[in-house]
PABA-69121 format. One line per 3 residues: number of its first residue (from 0); their letters; for each residue x, y, z of N, C-alpha, C, CB. Coordinates in steps of 0.05 Angstrom, whole numbers, always signed. Atoms other than C-alpha are relative to their C-alpha. Last residue first. Glycine has a CB too. Layout:
<rs>
NUM = a = X:Y:Z:X:Y:Z:X:Y:Z:X:Y:Z | ...
</rs>
This chain:
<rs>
298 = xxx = -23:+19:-2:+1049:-718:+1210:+18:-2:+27:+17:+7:-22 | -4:+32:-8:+993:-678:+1207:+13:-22:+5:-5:-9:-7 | +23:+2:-33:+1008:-609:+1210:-6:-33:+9:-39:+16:-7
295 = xxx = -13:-10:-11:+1063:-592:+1146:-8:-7:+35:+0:+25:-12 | -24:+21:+3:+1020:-633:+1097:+22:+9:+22:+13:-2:-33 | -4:+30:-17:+957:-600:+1134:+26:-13:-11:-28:-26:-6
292 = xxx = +17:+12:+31:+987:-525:+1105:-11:-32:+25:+34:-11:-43 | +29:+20:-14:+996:-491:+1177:-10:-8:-25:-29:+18:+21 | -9:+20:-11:+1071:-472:+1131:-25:-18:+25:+27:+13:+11
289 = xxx = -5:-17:-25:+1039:-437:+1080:+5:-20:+22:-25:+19:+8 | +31:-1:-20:+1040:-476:+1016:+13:+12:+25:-18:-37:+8 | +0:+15:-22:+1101:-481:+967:-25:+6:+21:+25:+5:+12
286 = xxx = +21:-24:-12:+1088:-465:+896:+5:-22:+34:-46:+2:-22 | -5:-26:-11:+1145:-501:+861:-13:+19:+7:+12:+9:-11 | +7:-23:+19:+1114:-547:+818:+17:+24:+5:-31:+8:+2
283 = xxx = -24:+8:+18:+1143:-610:+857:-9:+20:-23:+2:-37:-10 | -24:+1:-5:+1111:-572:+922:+23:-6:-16:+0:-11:+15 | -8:-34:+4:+1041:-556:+882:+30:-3:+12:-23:+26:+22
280 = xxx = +0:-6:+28:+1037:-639:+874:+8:+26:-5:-25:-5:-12 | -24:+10:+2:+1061:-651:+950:+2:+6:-31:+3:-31:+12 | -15:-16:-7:+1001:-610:+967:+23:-1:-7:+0:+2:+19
277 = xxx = +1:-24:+21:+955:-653:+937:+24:+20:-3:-23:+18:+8 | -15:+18:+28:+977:-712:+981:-5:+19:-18:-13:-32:-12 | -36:-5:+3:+969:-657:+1042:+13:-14:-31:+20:-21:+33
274 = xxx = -10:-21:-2:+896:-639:+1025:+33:-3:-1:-12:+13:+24 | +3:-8:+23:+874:-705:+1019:+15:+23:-8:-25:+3:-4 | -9:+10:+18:+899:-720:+1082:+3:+2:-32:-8:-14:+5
271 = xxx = -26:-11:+0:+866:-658:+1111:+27:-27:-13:+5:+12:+35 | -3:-22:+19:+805:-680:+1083:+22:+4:+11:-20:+23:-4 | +6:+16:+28:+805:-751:+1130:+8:+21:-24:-36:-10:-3
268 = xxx = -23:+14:+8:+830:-713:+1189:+7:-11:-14:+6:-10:+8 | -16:-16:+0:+777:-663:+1196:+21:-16:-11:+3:+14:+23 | +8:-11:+27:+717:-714:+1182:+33:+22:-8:-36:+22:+5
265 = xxx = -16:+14:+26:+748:-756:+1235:-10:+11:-23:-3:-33:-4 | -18:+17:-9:+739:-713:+1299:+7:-17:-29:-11:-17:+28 | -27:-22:-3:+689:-663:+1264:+28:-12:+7:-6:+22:+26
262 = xxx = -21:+18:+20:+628:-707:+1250:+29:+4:+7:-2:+10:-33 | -5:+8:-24:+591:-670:+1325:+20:-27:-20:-31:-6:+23 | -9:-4:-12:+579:-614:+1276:+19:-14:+15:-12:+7:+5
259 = xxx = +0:-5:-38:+533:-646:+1240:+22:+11:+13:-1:-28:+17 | +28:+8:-17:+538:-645:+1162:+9:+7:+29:-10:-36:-3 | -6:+23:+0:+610:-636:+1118:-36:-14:+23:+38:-2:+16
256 = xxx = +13:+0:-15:+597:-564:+1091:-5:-39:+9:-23:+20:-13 | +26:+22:+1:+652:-571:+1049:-16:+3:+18:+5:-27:+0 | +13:+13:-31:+700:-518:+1026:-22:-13:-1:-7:+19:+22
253 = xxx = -7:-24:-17:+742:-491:+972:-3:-9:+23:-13:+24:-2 | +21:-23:-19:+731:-553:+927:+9:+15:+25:-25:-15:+14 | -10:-26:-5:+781:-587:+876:-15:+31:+19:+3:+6:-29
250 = xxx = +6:-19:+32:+751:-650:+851:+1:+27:+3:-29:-3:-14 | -18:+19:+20:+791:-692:+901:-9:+17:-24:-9:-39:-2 | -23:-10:-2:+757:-642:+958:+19:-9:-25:+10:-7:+26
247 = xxx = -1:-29:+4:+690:-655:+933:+30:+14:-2:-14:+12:+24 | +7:-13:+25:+692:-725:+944:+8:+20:-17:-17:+7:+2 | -26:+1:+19:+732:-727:+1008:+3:+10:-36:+5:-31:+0
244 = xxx = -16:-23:-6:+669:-706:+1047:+21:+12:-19:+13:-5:+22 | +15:-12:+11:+627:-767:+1013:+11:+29:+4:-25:-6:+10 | -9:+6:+28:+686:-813:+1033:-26:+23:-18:-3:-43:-8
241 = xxx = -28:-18:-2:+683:-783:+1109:+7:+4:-38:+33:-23:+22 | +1:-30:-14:+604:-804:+1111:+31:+28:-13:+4:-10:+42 | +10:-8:+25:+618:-866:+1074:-8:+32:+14:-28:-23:-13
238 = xxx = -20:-3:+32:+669:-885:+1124:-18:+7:-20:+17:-30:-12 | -25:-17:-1:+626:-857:+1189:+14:-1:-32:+22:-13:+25 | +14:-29:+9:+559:-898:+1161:+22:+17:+0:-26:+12:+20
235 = xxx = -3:-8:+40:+584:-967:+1139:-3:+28:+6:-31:-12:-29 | -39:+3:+0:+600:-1000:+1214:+1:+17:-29:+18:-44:-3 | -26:-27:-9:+525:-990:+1218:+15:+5:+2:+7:+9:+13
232 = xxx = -8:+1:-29:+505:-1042:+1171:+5:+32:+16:+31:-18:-1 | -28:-5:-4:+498:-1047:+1095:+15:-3:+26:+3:+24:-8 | -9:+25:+22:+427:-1061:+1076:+35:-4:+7:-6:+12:-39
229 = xxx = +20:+18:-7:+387:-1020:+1135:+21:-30:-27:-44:+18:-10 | -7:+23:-39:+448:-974:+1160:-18:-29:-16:-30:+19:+47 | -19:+6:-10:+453:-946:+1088:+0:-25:+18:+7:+20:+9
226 = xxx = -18:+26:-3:+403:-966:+1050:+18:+2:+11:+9:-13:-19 | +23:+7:-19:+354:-897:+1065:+17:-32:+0:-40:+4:-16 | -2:+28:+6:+412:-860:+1030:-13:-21:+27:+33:-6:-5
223 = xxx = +24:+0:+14:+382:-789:+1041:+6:-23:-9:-9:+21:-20 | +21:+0:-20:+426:-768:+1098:-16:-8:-17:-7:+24:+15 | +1:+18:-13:+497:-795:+1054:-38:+2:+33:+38:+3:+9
220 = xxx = -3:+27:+12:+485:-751:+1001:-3:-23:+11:+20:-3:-7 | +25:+2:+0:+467:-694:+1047:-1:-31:-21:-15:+30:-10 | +5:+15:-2:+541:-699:+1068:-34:-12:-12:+10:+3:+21
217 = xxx = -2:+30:+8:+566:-670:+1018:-15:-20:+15:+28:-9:+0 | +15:+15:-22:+544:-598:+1026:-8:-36:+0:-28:+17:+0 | +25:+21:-12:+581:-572:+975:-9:-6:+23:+3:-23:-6
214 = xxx = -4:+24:-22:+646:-534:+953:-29:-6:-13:+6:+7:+40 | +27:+14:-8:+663:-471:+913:+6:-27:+9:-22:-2:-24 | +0:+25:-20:+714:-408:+912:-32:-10:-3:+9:+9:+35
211 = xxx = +6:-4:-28:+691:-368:+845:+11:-30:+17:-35:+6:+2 | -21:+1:-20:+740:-370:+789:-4:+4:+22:+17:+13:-3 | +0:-25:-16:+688:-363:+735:+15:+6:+27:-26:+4:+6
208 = xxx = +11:-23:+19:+700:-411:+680:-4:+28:+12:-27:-9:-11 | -15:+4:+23:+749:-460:+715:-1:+22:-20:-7:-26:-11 | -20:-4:-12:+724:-453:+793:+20:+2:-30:+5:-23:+24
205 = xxx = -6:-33:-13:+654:-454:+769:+26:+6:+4:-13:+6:+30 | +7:-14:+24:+662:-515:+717:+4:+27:+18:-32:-8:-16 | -22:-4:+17:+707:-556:+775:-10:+25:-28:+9:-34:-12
202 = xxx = -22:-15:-18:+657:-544:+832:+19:+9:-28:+19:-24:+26 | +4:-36:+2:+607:-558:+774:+20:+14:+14:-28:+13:+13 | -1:-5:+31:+634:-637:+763:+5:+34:-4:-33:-11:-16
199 = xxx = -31:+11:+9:+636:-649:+833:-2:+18:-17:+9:-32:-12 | -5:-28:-18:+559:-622:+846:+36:+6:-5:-10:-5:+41 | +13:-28:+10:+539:-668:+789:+8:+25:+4:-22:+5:+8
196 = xxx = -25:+1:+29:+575:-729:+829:-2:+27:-15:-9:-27:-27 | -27:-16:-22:+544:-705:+900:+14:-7:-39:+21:-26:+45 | -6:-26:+1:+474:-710:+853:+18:+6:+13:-17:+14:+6
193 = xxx = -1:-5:+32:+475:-786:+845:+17:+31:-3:-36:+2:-16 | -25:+17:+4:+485:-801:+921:+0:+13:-37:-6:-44:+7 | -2:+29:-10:+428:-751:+945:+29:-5:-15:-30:-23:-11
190 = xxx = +20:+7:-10:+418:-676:+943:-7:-24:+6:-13:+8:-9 | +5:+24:-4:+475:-640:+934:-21:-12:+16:+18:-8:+6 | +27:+21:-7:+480:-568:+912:-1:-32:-2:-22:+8:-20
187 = xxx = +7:+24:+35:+540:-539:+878:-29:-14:+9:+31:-35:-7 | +6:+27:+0:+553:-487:+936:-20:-18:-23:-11:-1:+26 | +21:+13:+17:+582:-427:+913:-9:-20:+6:+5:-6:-22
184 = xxx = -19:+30:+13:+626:-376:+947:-26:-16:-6:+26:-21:+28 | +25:+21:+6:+603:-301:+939:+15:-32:-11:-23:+16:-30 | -24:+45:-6:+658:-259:+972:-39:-6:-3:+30:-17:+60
181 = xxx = -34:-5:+17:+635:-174:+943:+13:-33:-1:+29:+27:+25 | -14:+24:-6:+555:-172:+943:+26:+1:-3:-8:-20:-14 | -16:-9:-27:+540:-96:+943:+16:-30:+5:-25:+12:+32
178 = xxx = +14:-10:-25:+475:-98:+904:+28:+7:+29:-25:-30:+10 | +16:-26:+3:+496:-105:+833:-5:+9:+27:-29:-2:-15 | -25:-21:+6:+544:-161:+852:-14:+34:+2:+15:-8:-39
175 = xxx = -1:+1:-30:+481:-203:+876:+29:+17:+1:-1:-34:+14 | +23:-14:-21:+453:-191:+814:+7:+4:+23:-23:-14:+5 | +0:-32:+11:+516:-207:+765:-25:+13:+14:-6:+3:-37
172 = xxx = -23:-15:-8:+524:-271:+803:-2:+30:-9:+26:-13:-12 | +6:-13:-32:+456:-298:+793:+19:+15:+14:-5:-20:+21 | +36:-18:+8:+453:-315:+721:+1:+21:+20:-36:-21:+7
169 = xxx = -5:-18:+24:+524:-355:+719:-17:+23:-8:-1:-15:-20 | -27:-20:-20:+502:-394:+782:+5:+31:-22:+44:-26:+2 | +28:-17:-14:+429:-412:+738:+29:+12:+22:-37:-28:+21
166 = xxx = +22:-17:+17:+474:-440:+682:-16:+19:+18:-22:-20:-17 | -18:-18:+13:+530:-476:+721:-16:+19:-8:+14:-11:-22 | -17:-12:-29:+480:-519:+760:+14:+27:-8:+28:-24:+11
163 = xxx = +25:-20:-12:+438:-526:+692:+7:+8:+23:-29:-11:+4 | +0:-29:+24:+510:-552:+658:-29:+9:+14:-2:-8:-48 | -23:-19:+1:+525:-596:+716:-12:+22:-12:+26:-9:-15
160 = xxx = -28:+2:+5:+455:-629:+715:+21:+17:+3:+3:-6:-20 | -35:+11:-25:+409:-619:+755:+12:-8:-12:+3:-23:+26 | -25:+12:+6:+361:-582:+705:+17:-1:+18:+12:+10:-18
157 = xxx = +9:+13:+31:+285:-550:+707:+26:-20:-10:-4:+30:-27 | +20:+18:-5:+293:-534:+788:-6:-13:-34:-28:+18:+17 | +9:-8:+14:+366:-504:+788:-27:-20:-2:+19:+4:-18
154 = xxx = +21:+24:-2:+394:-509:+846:-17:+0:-29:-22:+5:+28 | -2:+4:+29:+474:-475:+847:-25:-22:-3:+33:-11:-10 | +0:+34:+4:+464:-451:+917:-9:-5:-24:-18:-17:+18
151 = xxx = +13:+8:+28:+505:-382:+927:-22:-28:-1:+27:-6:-22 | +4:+26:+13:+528:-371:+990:-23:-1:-14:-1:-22:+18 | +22:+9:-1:+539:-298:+1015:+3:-35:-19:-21:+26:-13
148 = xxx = -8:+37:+10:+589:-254:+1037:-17:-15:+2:+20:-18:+16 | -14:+2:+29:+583:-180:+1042:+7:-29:-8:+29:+17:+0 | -12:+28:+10:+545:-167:+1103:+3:+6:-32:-23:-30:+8
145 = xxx = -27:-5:-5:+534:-88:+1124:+8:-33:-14:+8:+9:+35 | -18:+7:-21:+461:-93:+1105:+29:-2:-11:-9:-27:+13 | -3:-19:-35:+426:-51:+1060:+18:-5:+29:-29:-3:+15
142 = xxx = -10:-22:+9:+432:-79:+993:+8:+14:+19:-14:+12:-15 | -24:-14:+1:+427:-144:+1033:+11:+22:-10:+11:-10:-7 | -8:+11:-38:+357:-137:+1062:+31:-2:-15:-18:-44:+21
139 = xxx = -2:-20:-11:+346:-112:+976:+8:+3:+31:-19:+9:-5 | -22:-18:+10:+369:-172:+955:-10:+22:+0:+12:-4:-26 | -35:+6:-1:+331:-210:+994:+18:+12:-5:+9:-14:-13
136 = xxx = +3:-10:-33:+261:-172:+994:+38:-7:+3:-30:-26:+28 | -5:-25:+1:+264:-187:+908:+10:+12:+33:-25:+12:-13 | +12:-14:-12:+257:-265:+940:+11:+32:-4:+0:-12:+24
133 = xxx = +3:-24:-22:+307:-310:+912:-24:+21:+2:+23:+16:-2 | +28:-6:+3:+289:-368:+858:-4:+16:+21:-18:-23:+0 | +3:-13:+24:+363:-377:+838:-31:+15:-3:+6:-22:-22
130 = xxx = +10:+18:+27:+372:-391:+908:+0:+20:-25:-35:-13:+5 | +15:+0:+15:+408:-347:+967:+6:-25:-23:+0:+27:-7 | -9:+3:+25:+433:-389:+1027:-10:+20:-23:-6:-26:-7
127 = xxx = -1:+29:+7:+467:-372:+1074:-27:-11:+3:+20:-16:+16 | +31:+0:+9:+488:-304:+1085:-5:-29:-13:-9:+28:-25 | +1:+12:+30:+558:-316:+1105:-23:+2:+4:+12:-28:-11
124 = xxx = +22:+17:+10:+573:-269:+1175:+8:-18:-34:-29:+22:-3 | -6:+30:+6:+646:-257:+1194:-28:-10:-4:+18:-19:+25 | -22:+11:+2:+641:-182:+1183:+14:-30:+0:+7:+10:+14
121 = xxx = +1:+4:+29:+576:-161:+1191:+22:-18:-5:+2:+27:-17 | -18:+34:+14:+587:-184:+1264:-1:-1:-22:-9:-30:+6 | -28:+1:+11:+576:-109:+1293:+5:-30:-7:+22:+12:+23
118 = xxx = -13:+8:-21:+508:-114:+1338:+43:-1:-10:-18:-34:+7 | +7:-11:-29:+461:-75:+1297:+20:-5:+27:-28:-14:+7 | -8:-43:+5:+483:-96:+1236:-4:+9:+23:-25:+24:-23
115 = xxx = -23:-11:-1:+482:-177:+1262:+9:+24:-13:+14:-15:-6 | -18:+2:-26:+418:-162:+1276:+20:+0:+4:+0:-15:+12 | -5:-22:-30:+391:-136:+1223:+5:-1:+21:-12:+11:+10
112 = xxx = -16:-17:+9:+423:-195:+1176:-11:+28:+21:-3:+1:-35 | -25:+6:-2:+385:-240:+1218:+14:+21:+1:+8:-16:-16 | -1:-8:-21:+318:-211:+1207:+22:-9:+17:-22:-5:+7
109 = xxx = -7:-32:+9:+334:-219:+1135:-4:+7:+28:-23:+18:-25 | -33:-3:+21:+354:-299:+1142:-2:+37:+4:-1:-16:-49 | -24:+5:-19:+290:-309:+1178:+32:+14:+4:+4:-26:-6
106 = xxx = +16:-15:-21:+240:-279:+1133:+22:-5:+23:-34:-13:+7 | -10:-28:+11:+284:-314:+1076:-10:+15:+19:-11:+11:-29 | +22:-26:+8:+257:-374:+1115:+19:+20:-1:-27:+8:+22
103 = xxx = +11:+29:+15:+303:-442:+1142:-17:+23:-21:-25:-30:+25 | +30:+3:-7:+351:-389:+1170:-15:-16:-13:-12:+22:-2 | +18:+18:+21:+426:-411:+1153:-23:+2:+20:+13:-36:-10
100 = xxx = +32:-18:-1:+469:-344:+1175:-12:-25:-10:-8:+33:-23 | +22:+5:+20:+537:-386:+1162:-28:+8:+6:-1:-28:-5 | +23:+31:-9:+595:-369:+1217:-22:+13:-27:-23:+0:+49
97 = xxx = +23:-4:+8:+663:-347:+1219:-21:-13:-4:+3:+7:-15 | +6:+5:+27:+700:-372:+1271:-21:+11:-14:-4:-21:-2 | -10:-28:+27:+723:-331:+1327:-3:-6:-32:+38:+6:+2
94 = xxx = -8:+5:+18:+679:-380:+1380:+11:+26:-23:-18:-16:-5 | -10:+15:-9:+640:-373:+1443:+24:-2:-17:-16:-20:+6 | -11:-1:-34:+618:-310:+1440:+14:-18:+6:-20:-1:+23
91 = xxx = -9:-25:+5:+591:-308:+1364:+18:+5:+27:-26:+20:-6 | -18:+11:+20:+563:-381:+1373:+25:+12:+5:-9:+5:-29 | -12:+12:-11:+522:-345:+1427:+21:-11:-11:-12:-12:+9
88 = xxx = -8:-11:-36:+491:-287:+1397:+28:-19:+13:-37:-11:+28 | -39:-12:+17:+494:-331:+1321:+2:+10:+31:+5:+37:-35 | -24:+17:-7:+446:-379:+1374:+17:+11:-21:-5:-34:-1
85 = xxx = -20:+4:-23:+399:-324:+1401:+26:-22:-6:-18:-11:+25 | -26:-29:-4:+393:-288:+1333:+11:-15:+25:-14:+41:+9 | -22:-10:+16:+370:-348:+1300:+20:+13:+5:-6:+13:-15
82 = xxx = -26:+13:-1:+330:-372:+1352:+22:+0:-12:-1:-16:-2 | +4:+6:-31:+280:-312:+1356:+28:-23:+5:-36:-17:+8 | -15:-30:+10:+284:-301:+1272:+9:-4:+29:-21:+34:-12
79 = xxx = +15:-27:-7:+249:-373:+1281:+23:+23:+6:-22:-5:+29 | +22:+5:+10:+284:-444:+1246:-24:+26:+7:-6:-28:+12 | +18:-4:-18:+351:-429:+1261:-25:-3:-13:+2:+23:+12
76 = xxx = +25:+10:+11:+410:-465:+1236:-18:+9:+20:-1:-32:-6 | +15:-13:-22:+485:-434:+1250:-27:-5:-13:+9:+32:+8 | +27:+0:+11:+530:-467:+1200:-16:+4:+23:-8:-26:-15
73 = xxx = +28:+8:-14:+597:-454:+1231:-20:+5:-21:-7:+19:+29 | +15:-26:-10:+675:-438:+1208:-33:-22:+11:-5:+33:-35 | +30:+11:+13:+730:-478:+1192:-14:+17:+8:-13:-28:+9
70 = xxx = +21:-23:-15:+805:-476:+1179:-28:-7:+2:-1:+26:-15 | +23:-4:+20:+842:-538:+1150:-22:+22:+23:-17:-37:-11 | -4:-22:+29:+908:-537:+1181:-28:+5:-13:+21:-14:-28
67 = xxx = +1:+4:+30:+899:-611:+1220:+11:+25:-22:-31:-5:-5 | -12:+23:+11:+907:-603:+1290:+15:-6:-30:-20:-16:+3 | -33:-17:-5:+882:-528:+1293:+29:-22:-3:+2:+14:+39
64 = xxx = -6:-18:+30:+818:-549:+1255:+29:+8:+17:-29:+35:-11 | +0:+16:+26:+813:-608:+1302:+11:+16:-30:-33:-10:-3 | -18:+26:-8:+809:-576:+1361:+15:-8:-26:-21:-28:+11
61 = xxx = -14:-20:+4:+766:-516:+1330:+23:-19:+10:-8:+29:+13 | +1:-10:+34:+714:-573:+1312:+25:+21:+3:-35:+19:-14 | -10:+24:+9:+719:-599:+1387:+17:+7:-31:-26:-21:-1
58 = xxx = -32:-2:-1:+714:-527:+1411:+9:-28:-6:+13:+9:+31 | -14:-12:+21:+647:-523:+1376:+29:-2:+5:-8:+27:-5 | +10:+5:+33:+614:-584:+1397:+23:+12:-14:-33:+19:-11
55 = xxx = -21:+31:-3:+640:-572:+1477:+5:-1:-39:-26:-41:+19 | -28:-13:-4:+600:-496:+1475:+18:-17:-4:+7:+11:+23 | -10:-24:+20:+546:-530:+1452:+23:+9:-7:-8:+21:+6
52 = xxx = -6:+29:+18:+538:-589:+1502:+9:+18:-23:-31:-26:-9 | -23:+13:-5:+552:-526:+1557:+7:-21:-17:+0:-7:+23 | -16:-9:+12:+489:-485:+1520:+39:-10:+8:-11:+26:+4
49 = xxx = -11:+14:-8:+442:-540:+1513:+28:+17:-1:-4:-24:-13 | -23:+24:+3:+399:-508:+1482:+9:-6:+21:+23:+5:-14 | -11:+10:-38:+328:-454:+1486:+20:-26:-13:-38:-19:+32
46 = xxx = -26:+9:-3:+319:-424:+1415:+12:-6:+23:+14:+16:-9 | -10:-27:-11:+252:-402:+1420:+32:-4:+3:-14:+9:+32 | +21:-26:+7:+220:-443:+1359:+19:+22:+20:-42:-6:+13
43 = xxx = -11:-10:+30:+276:-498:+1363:-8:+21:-2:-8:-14:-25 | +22:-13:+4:+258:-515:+1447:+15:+18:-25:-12:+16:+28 | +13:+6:-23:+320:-559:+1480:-38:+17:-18:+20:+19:+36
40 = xxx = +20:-19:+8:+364:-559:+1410:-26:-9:+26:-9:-7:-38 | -1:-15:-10:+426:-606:+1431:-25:+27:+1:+21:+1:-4 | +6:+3:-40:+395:-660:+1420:+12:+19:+11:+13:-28:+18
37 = xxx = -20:-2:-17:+394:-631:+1343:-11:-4:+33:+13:+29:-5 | -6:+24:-16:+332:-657:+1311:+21:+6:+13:+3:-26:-13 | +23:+11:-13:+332:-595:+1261:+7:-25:+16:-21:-6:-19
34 = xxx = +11:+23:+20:+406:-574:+1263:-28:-8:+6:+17:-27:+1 | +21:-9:-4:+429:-527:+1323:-22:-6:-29:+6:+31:+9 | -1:+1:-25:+505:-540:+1295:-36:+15:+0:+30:+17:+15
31 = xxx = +23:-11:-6:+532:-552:+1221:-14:-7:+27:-15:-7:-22 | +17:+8:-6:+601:-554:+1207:-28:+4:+15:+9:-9:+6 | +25:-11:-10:+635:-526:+1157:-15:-24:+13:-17:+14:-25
28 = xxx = +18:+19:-15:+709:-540:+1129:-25:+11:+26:+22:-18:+14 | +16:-7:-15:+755:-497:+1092:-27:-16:+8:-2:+20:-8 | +17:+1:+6:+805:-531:+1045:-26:+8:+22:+4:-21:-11
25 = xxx = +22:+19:-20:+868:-523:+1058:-21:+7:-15:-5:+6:+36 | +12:-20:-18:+909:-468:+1008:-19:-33:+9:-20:+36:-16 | -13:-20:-8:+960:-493:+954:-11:+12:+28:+1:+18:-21
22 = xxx = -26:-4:+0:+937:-551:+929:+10:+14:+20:+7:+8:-20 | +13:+20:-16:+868:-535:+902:+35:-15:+7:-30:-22:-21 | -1:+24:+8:+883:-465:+873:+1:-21:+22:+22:+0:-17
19 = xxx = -28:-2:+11:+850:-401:+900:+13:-37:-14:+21:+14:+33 | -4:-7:+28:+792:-402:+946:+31:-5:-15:-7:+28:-1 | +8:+23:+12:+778:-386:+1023:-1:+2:-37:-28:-6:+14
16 = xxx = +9:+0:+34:+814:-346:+1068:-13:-22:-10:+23:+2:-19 | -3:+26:+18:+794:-345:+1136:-8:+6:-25:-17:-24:+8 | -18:+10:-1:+790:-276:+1179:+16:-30:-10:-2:+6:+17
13 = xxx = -13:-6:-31:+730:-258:+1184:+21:-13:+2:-17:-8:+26 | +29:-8:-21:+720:-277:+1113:+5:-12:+25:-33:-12:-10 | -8:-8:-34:+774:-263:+1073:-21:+2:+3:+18:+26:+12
10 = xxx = +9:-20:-17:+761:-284:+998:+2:-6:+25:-24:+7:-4 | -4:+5:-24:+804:-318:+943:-2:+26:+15:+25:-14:+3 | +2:-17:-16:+791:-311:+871:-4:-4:+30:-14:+13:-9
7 = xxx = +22:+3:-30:+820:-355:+827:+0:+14:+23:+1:-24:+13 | -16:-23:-34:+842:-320:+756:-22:-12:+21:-4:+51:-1 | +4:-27:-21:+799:-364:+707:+19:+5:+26:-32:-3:+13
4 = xxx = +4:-20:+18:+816:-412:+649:+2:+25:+24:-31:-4:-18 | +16:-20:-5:+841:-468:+711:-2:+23:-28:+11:+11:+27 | -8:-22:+9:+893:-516:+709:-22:+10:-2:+15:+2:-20
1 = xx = +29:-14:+5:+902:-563:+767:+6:+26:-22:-15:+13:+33 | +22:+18:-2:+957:-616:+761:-26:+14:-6:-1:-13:+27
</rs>
């Protein structure tokens, strides 16, 4: 079903692979926690939470990922270097998933990375995000730091289409290689309903021409449709939510950054469907899947 030009390269981070053909390996799943507006977020600037509503969040998501087969890890969102470090700190304690460095400021993001050096979590960090319009400071904060895994975001400001997605990834890989980068997975960039299609399209060009694991951040599709609730209802938002998740996965993506955290109960169960009817295609190929495949879990 899936054929591919490029050898797919599948990276271990902290312990979750991610990558390789679409079929054969779950699809790694991200949710995002300490979110602007998060009710759980008591004071954003010093990172004061909610750390028992927290702690609940993530073992829901690890619930769910053990249910299903589809591994997952954390988007960790800080808005000051101060909350950054205190909620990977905590994340990092509560949880063995790897987790997503997402500072809102490169200033953020690099005073990150010396922390987790300082404290030993190189290892399941994701630097998240460099742009095509990175900050020289960037890639030198990683030349230096111990992290090796970093998210790409395929944005290109003169062309959203596929081919300028493709074009500015294709630019940026041979820089962030130069410096020490070794697991660089790709997010296609989505930015409303139009652009999750776009981001589709590139999963499949990156994963065909250059054999990096890639995904999206699907839901943002569904946070910037101002018609949802108001023309449609609230009974519309979960299923277009899960169907914006699915997306990605149908057009062959590593992993999805699916939105909130607190999605996790039917976002998990929806992609791991997907995941198993795929699965049944590599099974009449003769590639059998590891037995926590979801077609092996859900049923």
């Amino acid at each position: 079903m899936w054929r591919f030009k490029s050898e797919q390269k599948v990276f271990d981070i902290g312990g979750v692979k991610i990558g390789g053909l679409p079929g054969e390996r779950p699809t790694v799943l991200v949710g995002s926690i300490f979110y602007r507006k998060h009710d759980i977020v008591e004071d954003e600037r010093k990172g004061e939470f909610d750390r028992a509503k927290a702690e609940e969040l993530i073992h829901v998501q690890e619930e769910f990922s053990e249910k299903t087969g589809n591994p997952c890890m954390l988007d960790v969102i800080g808005a000051t270097s101060e909350a950054l470090i205190k909620f990977i700190d905590f994340t990092a304690g509560v949880s063995s998933s790897p987790l997503l460095m997402d500072g809102i400021s490169y200033d953020v993001r690099i005073d990150g990375l010396r922390y987790v050096d300082e404290v030993g979590l190189s290892e399941r960090i994701v630097y998240n995000t460099i742009t095509p319009g990175f900050k020289p400071k960037e890639l030198e904060a990683l030349c230096e730091s111990s992290v090796r895994s970093v998210v790409l975001l395929a944005y290109n400001t003169k062309d959203f289409t596929s081919r300028g997605r493709f074009k500015v990834v294709k630019e940026v890989i041979p820089k962030l290689l130069k410096v020490g980068v070794e697991k660089i997975i790709v997010d296609t960039f989505v930015l409303d309903i139009p652009s999750l299609g776009s981001a589709c399209k590139t999963i499949y060009d990156i994963k065909n021409e250059l054999g990096y694991p890639s995904g999206c951040g699907a839901h943002n599709a569904i946070g910037t449709w101002r018609g949802l609730r108001t023309k449609m209802g609230k009974q519309a938002s979960n299923p277009s939510m899960a169907t914006a998740a699915v997306l990605p996965v149908a057009a062959g993506a590593d992993f999805v950054l699916y939105g909130p955290v607190e999605e996790a109960d039917y976002i998990f169960p929806t992609v791991a469907l997907v995941n198993a009817a795929y699965a049944q295609v590599s099974i009449e190929k003769g590639r059998r899947p590891d037995t926590g495949h979801p077609i092996f879990k859900i049923s």
